[in-house]
N, C-alpha and C positions, 0 to 999 in steps of 0.2 A: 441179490442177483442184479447186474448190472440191467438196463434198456437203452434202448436207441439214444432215446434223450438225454441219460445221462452221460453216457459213454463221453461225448463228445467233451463235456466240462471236464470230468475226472480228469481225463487226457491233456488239458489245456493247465488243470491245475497243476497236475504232476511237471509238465512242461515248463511252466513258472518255478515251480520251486527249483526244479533241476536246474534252471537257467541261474537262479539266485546262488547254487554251490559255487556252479561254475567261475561267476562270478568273482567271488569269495577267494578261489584259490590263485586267483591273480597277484591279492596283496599280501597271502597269508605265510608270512615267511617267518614271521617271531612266534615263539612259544611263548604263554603268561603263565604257565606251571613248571614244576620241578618235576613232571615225570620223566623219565628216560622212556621215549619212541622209536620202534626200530626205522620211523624214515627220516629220523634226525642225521642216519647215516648218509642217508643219499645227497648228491647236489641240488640245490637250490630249483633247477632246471629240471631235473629228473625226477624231482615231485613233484613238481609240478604236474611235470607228461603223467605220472602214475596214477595222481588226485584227479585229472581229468579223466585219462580211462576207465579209472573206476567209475566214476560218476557217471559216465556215458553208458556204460554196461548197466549199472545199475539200472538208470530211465528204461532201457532198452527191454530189461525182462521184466520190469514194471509196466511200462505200457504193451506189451506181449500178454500179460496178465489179464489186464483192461478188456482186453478184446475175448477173453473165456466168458461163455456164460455164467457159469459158476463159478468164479476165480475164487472165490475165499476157499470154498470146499476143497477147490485144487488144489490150493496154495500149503490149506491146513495139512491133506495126504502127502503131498510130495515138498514142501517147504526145505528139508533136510538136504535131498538131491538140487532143486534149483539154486539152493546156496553154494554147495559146492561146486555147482558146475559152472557157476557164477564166477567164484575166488579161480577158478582152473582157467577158463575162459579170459579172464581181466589180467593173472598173472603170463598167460602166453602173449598176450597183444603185447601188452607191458617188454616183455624180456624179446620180442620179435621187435618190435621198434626199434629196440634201441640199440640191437645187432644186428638189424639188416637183416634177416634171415627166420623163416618159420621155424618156431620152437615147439614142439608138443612135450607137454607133460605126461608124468604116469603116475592115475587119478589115485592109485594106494600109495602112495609116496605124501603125497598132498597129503591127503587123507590123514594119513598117520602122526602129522608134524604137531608137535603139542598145540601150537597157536591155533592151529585150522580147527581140532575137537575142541579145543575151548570154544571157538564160535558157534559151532555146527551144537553145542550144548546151549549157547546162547541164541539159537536161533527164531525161537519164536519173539522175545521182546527184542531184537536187533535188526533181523531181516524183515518179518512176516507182522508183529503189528505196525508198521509202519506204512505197510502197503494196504493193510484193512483200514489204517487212520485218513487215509487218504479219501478211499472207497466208502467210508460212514465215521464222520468224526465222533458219533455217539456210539460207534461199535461196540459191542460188551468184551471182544477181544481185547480194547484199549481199556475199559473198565472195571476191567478184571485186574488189571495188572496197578493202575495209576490212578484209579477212583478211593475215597471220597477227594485227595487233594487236588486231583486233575479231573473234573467234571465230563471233560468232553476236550476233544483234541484239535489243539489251535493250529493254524498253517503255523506261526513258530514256533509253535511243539514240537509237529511233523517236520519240521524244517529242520530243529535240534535232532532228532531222531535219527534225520538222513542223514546231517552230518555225522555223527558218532557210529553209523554205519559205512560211511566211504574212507572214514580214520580207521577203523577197524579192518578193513578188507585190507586196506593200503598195509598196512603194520602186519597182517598176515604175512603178505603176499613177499615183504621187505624181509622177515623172520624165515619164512621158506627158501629166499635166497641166502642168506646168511647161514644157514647150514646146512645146505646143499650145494653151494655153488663156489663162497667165495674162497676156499683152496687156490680159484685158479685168481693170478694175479691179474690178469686182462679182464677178471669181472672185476675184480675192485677197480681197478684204473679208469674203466667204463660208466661205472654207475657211481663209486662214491667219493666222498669231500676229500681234498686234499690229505688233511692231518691222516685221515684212516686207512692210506698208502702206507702207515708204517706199520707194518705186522703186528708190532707190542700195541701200539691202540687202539687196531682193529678186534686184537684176540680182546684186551678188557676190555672193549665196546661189547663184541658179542657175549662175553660169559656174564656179564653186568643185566644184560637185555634177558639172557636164559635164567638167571637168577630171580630178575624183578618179576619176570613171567610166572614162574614156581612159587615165588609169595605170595603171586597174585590168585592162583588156582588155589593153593593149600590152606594161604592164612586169609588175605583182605576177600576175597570172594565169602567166604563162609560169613564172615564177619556183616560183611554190607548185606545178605540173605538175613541174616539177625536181627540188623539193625532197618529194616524194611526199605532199605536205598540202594540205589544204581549209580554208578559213576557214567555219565558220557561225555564223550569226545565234544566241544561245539567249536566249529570254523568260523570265524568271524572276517572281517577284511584287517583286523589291527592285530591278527593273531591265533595261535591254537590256545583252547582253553579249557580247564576239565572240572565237572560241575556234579555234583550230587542232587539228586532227586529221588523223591518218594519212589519204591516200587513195591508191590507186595509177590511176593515169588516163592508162595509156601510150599508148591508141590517142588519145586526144586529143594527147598529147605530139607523137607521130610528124604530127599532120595540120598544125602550126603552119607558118605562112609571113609571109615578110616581115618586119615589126617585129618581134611576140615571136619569132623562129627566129634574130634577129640579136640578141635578149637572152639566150636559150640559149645562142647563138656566144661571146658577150663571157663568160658567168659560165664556159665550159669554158677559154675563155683564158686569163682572171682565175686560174683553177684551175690550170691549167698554167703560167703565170709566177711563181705563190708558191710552187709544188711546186719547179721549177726555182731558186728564190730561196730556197729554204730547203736546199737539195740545194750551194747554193754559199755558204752561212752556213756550214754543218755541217763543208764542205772548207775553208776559210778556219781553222775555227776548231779543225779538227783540224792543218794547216798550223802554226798558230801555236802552239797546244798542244806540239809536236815540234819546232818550235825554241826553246823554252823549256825543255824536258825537256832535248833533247839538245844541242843549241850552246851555247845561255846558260848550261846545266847546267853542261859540261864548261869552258868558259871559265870561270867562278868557280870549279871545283874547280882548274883552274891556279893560279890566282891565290892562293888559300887556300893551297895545297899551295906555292907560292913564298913565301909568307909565315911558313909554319912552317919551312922549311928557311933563311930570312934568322936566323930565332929561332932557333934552335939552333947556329947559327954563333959 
């Protein structure tokens, strides 16, 4: 529960960090990874404007938060709804900027877009501990997820955090336009890079984007759930960058079904047939070791030993 006295720093810290994104996305214009992002579509310009609004929204329902008395409780009930309203909210400023003209969305459209449930699934470690990391860096919500390797949550933890949280909204919000909008050519011409004016590179831009998305859900999500790690986003001023980190995310693990739970199945198999396959290298080559030592051993001690006794004859 927030008080008077705190309130005021939370506010000043969140302020800082937010100031530090903003920052950040002035020079962030090179990628240092091979992922394919969907704001790699847009101009130079145009993520920019997108990375700032995000960020601006963000701060905005985070320090709106600050001011609840009970914001974690709140946050923990209704987390789901202020996220979305969040991506809905960011993606109309976003799309009204940049055509002159108030745009409203229709919130089951959003809703429904693959990219959007992926988040709204990852919304407790993306939106909501980040804003408890803030409000108590010792929170058990952040040590639930990131303890024993993250003790306790550094501003540049929290800092990494927010960024792979405004890359994440951003790549929403860019993924929501791309298959809902850009049919119309005046939104390509509007928002994105020259080259992606030509129909054939914008279609394998976007089926490459909805592809790597679908591996991402089905195969490498289940997998980093396995493997107790998180990929996120981090902004830096020399670059985007994408980084793995510890998380432990067992009750997601347990809730998997169908595809990723038969990825699960195969990597415990996979686990079990080279444990088994190495369990019968080891026998084989202790096998072979022992009749080397002792047959082959003792057969050439014959022989040697028959040959010194021919010599002495």
């Amino acid at each position: 529960m927030l008080t008077k006295n705190t309130e005021p720093k939370l506010k000043l810290l969140t302020s800082t960090l937010f100031s530090r994104l903003l920052y950040k996305t002035r020079f962030s214009n090179r990628k240092g990874n091979q992922f394919l992002l969907s704001v790699d579509v847009l101009k130079d310009e145009v993520r920019r404007d997108l990375l700032n609004i995000t960020i601006q929204n963000i701060e905005k329902v985070y320090q709106n938060l600050l001011e609840l008395p009970n914001s974690n409780a709140y946050l923990e009930k209704n987390g789901k709804h202020i996220f979305l309203q969040l991506i809905k909210k960011t993606c109309e400023e976003f799309l009204t900027q940049q055509y002159g003209y108030q745009i409203k969305l229709n919130n089951r459209i959003l809703k429904t877009t693959l990219y959007t449930e992926t988040l709204l699934q990852d919304c407790e470690i993306l939106f909501e501990v980040p804003f408890y990391s803030i409000v108590n860096p010792n929170t058990p919500y952040f040590k639930k997820i990131y303890y024993p390797i993250y003790s306790y949550a550094s501003e540049n933890f929290i800092e990494s955090l927010l960024d792979n949280l405004v890359i994440e909204i951003s790549n929403c919000i860019v993924y929501f336009s791309l298959v809902t909008f850009s049919f119309l050519y005046t939104f390509r011409q509007t928002l994105y890079r020259t080259k992606f004016l030509s129909l054939r590179n914008f279609e394998r831009f976007r089926n490459n984007i909805i592809w790597q998305l679908r591996v991402k859900i089905f195969v490498q999500n289940p997998i980093d759930l396995y493997h107790n790690r998180y990929k996120i986003f981090i902004l830096r001023t020399s670059g985007l960058y994408c980084r793995s980190v510890y998380a432990n995310r067992t009750t997601q693990l347990t809730s998997l079904s169908k595809i990723p739970l038969t990825i699960i199945s195969a990597i415990e198999i996979k686990d079990f047939i080279i444990s088994r396959f190495d369990e019968l290298i080891y026998l084989l080559s202790k096998g072979v070791r022992f009749t080397l030592t002792s047959v082959v051993g003792q057969v050439i001690g014959l022989i040697w030993r028959g040959i010194i006794d021919g010599l002495k004859k």
